[in-house]
C-alpha positions in Angstrom: -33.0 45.4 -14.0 -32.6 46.8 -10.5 -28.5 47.5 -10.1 -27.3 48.7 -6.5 -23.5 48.7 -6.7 -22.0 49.9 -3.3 -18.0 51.2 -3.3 -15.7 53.0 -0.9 -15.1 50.0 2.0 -11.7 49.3 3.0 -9.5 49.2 6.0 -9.7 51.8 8.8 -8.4 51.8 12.3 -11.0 51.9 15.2 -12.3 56.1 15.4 -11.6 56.5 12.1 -14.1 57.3 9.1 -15.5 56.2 5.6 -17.9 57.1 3.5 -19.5 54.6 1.5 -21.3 55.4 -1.6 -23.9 53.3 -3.4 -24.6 54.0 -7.6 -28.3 52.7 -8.3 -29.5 52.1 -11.7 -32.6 50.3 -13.6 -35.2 52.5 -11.5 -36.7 55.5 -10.6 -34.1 56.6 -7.8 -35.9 59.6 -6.5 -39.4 57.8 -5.6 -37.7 55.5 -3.2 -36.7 54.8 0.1 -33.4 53.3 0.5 -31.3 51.4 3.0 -28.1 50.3 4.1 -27.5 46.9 5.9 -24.6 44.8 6.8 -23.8 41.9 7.8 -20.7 41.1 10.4 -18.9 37.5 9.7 -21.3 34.9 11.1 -24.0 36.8 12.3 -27.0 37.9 10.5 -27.9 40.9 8.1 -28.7 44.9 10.1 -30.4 47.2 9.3 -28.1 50.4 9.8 -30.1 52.9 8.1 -33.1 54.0 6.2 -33.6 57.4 4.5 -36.8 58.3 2.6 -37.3 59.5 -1.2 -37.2 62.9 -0.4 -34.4 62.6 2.3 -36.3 63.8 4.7 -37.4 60.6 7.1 -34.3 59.2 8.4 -33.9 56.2 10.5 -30.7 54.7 12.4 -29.9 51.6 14.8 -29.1 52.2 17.9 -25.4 50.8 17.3 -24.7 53.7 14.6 -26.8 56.7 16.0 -24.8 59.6 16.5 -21.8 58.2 14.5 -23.0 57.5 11.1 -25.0 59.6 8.6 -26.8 58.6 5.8 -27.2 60.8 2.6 -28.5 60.9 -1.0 -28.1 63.0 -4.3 -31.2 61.9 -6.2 -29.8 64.2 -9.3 -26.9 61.6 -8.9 -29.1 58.2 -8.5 -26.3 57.9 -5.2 -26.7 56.9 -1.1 -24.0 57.5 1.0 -23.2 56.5 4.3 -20.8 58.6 6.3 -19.5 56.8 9.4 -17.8 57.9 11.6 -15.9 57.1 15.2 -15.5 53.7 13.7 -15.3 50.8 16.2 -13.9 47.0 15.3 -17.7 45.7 15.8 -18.8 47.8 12.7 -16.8 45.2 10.7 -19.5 43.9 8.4 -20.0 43.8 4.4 -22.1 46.9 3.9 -25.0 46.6 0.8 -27.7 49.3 -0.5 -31.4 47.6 -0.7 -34.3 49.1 -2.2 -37.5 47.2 -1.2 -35.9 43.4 -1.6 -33.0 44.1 -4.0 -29.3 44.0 -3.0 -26.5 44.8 -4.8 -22.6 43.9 -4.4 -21.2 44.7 -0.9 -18.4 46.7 0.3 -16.5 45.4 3.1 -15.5 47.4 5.8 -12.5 46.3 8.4 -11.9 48.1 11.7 -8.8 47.1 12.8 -5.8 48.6 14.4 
């Protein structure tokens, strides 16, 4: 079975930084694309980032560009999302997909 178990959310105050990480297990890491999404309380799930198999094609919304940066170790089976110049309206559970699965979410808080 497809496990996507995403850690590393907590409280921040606005500009400050995270990095999220995301363990996958139950496939073949390395020969997929992989994304990060989130969803804010009441409001539906965003896309915030897509990076290729190889790591190569990377993909942001517009709301993260320039702040966050998405990663991944395929030796490791991880993603990571480094985000940066945090702002309250990045307050969202964060999950990993691949193709339709979701894992667990990590909440992140910006709040001073």
């Amino acid at each position: 079975d497809v496990q996507l178990q995403a850690s590393g959310g907590g409280l921040v105050q606005p500009g400050g930084s995270l990095r999220l990480s995301c363990a996958a297990f139950g496939f073949t890491f390395s020969r997929f694309a992989m994304s990060w999404v989130r969803q804010a309380p009441g409001k539906e799930l965003e896309r915030v980032s897509t990076i290729g198999s190889g790591g190569i094609i990377i993909n942001y919304a517009d709301s993260v560009k320039g702040r966050f940066t998405i990663s991944r170790d395929n030796a490791k089976n991880t993603l990571y999302l480094q985000m940066n110049r945090l702002k309250p309206e990045d307050t969202a559970v964060y999950y990993c997909t691949m193709g339709g699965a979701r894992g667990q979410g990590t909440l992140v808080t910006v709040s001073s």
